[in-house]
C-alpha positions as CSV (number, residue, x, y, z in Angstrom):
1,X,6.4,12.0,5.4
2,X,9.0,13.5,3.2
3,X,12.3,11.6,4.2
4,X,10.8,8.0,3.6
5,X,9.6,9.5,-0.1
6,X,13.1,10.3,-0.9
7,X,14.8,7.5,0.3
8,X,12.2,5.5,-1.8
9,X,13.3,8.1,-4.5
10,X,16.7,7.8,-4.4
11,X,16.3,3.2,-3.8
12,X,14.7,3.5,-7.2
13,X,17.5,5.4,-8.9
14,X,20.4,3.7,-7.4
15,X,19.0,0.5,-8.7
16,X,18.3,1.5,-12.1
17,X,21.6,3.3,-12.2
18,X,23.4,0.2,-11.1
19,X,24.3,-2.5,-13.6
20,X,22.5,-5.5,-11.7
21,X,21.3,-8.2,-13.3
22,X,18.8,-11.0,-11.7
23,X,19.8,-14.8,-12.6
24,X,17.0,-16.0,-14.6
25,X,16.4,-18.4,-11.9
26,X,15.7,-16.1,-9.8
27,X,13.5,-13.9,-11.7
28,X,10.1,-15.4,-10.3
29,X,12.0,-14.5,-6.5
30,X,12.5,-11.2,-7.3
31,X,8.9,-10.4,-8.4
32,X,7.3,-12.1,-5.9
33,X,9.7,-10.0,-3.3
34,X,8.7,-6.7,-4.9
35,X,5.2,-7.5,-5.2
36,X,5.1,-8.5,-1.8
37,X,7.7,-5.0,-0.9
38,X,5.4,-3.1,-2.5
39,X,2.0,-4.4,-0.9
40,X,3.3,-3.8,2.4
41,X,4.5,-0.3,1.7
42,X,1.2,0.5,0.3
43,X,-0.5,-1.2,3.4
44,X,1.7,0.8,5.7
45,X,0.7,4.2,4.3
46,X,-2.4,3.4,4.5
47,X,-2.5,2.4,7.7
48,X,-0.8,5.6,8.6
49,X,-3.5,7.7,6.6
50,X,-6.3,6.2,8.7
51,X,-4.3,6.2,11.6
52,X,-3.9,2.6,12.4
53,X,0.2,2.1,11.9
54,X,1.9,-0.3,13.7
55,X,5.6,-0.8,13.1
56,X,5.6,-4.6,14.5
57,X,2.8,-5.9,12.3
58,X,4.1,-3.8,9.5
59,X,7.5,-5.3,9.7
60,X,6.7,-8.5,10.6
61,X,4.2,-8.5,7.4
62,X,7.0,-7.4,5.5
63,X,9.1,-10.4,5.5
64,X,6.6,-13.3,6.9
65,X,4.4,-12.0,3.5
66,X,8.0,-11.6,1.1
67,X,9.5,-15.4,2.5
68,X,5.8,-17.3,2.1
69,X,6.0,-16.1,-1.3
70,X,9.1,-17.0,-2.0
71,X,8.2,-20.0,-0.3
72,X,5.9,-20.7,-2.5
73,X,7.2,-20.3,-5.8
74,X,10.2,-22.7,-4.3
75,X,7.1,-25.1,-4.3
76,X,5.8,-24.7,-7.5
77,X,9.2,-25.0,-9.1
78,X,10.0,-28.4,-7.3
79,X,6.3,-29.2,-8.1
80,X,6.5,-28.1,-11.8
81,X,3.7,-25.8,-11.0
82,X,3.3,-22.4,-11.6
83,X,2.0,-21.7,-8.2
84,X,3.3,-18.4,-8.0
85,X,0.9,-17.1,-10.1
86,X,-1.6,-16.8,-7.0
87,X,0.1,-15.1,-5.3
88,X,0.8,-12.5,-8.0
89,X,-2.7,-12.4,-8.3
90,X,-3.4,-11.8,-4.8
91,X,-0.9,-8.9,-4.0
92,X,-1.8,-7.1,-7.2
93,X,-5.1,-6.8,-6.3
94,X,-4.2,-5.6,-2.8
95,X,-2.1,-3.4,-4.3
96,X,-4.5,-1.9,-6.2
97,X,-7.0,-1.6,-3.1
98,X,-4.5,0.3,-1.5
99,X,-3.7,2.7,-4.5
100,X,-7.2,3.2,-4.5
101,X,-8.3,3.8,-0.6
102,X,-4.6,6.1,-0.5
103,X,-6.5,7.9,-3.8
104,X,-9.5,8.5,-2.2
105,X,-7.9,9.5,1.4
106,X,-5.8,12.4,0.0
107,X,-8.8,13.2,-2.5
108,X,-11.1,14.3,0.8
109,X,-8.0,16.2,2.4
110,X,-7.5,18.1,-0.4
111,X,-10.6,18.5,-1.3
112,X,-12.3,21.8,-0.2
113,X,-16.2,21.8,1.1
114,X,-18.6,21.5,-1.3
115,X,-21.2,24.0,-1.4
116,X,-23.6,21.7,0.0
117,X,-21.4,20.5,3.0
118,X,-21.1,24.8,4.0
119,X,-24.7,25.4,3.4
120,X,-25.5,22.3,5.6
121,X,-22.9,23.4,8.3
122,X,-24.8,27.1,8.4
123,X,-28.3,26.1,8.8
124,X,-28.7,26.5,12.5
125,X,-29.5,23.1,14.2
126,X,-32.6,21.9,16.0
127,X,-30.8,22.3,19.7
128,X,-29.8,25.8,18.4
129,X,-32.9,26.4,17.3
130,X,-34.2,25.6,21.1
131,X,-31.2,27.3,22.6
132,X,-32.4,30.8,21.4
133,X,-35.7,30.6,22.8
């Protein structure tokens, strides 16, 4: 869990360390890439939190998701239409479903039981109950 945390890490420094700079044509690309990166990513983790992974569909969602995208905003430019925009739309509200179902996930590992949940779990059951007669 670690190692692909710091490789992510140390991707983000290197590329705002590094003196890059995106054509202006190819600004709308580039977003649509990362949004699309960055949807995936999420998707992947949590798939792995609800332990559903799988490397082909989560590679394959990668770049089919990243080039329809870009495919896409290729048509909206010929077209003179900013059809992008969906698509921004879309993956930022996946994104946010993920952020928010990862959220929850590592809130209920973390989270000890409540009071309730141990008081519930020492009441003795009705088979118990009929086991100790």
């Amino acid at each position: 869990m670690w190692l692909p945390l710091l490789g992510l890490i140390a991707g983000l420094l290197l590329g705002l360390l590094s003196g890059v700079e995106i054509p202006l044509t190819f600004v709308k690309y580039t977003a649509i890439a990362v949004l699309a990166a960055l949807d995936t990513i999420l998707g992947g983790i949590r798939a792995q939190q609800e332990r559903r992974f799988d490397l082909l569909v989560f590679t394959s969602g990668l770049f089919v998701n990243t080039l329809f995208a870009a495919f896409l905003t290729a048509i909206g430019d010929l077209l003179g239409v900013d059809i992008y925009l969906g698509a921004v739309i879309v993956f930022s509200m996946r994104i946010f479903q993920n952020v928010s179902v990862i959220r929850r996930n590592l809130i209920r590992s973390w989270s000890r039981p409540t009071a309730m949940e141990q008081e519930a779990s020492a009441k003795p059951t009705v088979q118990q109950m009929e086991g100790a007669k």
